[in-house]
C-alpha positions in Angstrom: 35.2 5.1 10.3 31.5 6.6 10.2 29.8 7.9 12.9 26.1 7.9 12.8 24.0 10.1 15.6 20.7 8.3 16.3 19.1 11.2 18.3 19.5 12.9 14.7 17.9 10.6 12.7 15.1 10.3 15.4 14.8 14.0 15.1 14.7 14.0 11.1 12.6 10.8 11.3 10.0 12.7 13.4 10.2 15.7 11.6 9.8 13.7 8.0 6.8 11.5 9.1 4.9 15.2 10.0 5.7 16.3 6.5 4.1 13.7 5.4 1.3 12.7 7.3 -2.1 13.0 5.6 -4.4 15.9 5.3 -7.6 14.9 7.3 -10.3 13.9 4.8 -12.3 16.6 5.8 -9.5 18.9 4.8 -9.6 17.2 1.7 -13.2 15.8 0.8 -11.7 12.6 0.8 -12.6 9.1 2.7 -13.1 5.5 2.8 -15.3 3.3 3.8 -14.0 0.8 6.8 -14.0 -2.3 4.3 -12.1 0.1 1.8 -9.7 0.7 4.7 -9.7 -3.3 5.8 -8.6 -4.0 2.2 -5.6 -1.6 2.6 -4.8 -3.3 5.9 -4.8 -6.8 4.3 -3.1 -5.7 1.1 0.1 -5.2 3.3 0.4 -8.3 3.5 0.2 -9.2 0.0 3.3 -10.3 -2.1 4.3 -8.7 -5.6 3.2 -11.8 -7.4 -0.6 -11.7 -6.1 -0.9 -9.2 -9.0 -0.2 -10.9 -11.9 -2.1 -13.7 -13.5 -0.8 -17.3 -12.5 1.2 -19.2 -15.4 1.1 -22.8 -16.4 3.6 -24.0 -14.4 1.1 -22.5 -11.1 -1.6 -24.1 -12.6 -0.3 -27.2 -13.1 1.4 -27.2 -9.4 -2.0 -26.7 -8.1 -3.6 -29.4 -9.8 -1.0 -32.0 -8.0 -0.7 -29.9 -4.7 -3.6 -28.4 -4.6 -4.4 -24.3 -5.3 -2.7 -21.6 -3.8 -4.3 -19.3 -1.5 -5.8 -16.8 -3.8 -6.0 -13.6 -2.6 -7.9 -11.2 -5.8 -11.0 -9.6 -4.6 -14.1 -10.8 -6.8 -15.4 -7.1 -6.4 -13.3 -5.2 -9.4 -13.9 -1.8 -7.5 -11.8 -3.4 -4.3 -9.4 -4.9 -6.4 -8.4 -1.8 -8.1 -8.0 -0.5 -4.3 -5.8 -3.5 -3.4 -3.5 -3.3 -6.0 -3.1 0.1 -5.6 -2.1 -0.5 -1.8 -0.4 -3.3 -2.7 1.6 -1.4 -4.6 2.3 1.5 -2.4 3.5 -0.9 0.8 6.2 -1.7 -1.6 6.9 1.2 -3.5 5.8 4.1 -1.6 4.5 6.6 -4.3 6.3 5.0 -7.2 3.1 3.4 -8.5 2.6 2.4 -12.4 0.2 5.2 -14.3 -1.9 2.2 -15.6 -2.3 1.0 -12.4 -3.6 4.2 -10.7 -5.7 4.7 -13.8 -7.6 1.5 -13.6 -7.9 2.3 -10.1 -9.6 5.7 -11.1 -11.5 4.0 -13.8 -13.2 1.6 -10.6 -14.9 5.0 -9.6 -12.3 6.4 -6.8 -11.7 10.2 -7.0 -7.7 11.2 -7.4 -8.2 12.9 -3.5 -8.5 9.0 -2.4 -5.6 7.5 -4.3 -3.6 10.6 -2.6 -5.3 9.6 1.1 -4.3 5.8 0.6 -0.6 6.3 -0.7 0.0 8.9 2.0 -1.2 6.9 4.7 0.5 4.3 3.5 3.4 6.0 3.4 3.1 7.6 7.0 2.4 4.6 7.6 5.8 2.9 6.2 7.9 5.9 7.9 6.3 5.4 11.5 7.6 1.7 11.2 11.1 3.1 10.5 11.1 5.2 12.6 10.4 2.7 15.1 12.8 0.2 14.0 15.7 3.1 14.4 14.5 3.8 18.4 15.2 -0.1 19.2 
């Protein structure tokens, strides 16, 4: 049989989401505007499959049932910023080298692809955290 401390795990919970918590942006020359931070708010809620382009068989359904909610940004440069967070609620840092150079290509600076996946990812680990105090 296992036995599993929760204090512990609080304790290296605590201790992992300091490691980890982002540099202030004046610490690192980084920032976002507050619709640049909306769209990483909203992108949380976004599935996988709001990233690729919808196939026939969508298409069609839509036609009968009428479309889907669609949730692309018309602005490219805040697309390339919600696929990027879109990406990191689900997969932490692992994020696709195309992806993060199309999202450097849409004009943001490497320092802000590293705020938004960290504070995603503080983010992530606060809500773990939390889940393992109830």
């Amino acid at each position: 049989m296992a036995y599993l401390a929760f204090s512990e795990i609080d304790t290296i919970s605590g201790q992992v989401a300091r490691a980890v918590e982002p540099k202030p942006a004046e610490a690192t020359g980084a920032s976002l505007s507050a619709l640049e931070w909306l769209v990483v708010a909203v992108a949380k809620r976004d599935r996988m499959s709001s990233l690729r382009q919808p196939g026939r068989l969508t298409v069609a359904m839509g036609s009968l049932f009428g479309p889907q909610r669609n949730p692309r940004l018309a602005d490219e440069r805040l697309e390339a910023l919600r696929r990027i967070a879109v990406l990191s609620w689900h997969y932490g840092y692992v994020v696709p080298g195309s992806e993060v150079t199309r999202f450097l290509a849409a004009g943001f600076a490497p320092e802000q692809y590293e705020l938004v996946v960290d504070s995603i990812s503080a983010d992530r680990l606060a809500h773990r955290a939390e889940r393992f105090r109830r």
